[in-house]
Each structure stands twice: as structure tokens, then as C-alpha cells.
N, C-alpha and C positions, 0 to 999 in steps of 0.2 A: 504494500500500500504506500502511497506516496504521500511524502505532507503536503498540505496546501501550498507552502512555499514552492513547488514542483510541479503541482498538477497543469501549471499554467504549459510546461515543456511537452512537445510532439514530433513527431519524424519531421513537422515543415520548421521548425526552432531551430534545431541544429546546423542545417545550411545557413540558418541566418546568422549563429551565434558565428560559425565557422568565417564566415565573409565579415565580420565584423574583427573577428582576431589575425585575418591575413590583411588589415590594412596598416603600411608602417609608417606612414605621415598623418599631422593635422590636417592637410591639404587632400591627402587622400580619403580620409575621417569625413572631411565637410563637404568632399564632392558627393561622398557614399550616401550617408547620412540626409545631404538636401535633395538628392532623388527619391530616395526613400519615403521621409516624412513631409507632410505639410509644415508650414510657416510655424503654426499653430502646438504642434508639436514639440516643432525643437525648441519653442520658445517655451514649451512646461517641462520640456527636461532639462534645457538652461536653468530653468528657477528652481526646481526641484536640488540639483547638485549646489547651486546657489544656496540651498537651504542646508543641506547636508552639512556644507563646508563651515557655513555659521552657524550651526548647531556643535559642529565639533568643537568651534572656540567659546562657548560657552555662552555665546549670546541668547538673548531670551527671548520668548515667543513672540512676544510682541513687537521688539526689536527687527525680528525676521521677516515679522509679518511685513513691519513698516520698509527696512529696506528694499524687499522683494517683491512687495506686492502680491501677495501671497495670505490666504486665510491663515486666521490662528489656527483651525480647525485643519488644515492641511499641513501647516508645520508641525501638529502634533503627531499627524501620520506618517508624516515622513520619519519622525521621532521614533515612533517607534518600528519600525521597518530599520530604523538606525540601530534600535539597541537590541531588535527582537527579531528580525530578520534573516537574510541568509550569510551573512557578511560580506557581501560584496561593498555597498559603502566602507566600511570597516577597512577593507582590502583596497582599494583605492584610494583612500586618504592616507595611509600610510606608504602604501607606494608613493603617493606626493611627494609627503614628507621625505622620504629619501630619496628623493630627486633632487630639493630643493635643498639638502645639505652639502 
């Protein structure tokens, strides 16, 4: 049985994940990524890792909300998908971080 976290994954997921981890530039990232999604999309997953990022430096709900434009009610969910989730946020900002030292 698979958790919820997972049920979302299907044999059409995996090509995608796949074509998503063979791209090796931002440049190839943003070509990929703008055929793919609407405007509208990239611009709630821009806010969403936006939110991630100032969730992990400890800023507050309302702070997030205000900088992002973003529901308190969404920054809470993002919150928890951050601390209850599958770790991939987790996994990403720390790869940051060690880019960035």
C-alpha cells in the first residue's frame, strides 16, 4: 500500500520526473518548465519555494503571507508539507545551503 504522499506517482510520472533530472542548466530548466506549465503555474510554484525558503529562516506567517502574496492558510500548508512531508523541501534547501558555502 502506498502513503498518500505517493499515490499521486504513475507509469506517466516517471518520464516526467526523468526529463526533469536530465536537464543541466537554469536555461534548460526554464525552457522545459515554460512549455510545460502555464504562466499561472510557474508563478505558484515561484511562490510556493518562495514560501518554503522563508519558512526555513524562521519568518512568520504573516510575514510570508505579506511578502508573497500568499494566504496565511497556504503558508500553513506549505508548512506542513515542510515539516511532514516527503523531504524533498528538506532536500533542496540544504543542497542550497551547500552550494552557497
Amino acid at each position: 500500500m502506498t502513503s498518500p504522499q505517493e499515490d499521486w506517482r504513475t507509469s506517466e510520472t516517471d518520464p516526467l520526473l526523468e526529463a526533469i533530472v536530465s536537464l543541466d542548466t537554469v536555461d534548460e530548466a526554464a525552457a522545459f518548465l515554460r512549455d510545460l506549465c502555464t504562466l499561472r503555474e510557474l508563478e505558484e510554484m515561484t511562490q510556493r519555494w518562495a514560501v518554503v525558503r522563508l519558512l526555513s529562516k524562521g519568518h512568520s506567517y504573516r510575514d510570508i503571507s505579506e511578502r508573497t502574496g500568499t494566504s496565511t492558510a497556504t503558508v500553513t500548508r506549505i508548512n506542513q508539507w515542510l515539516q511532514h512531508g516527503t523531504g524533498g523541501y528538506r532536500m533542496m534547501l540544504e543542497r542550497i545551503a551547500g552550494e552557497e558555502t
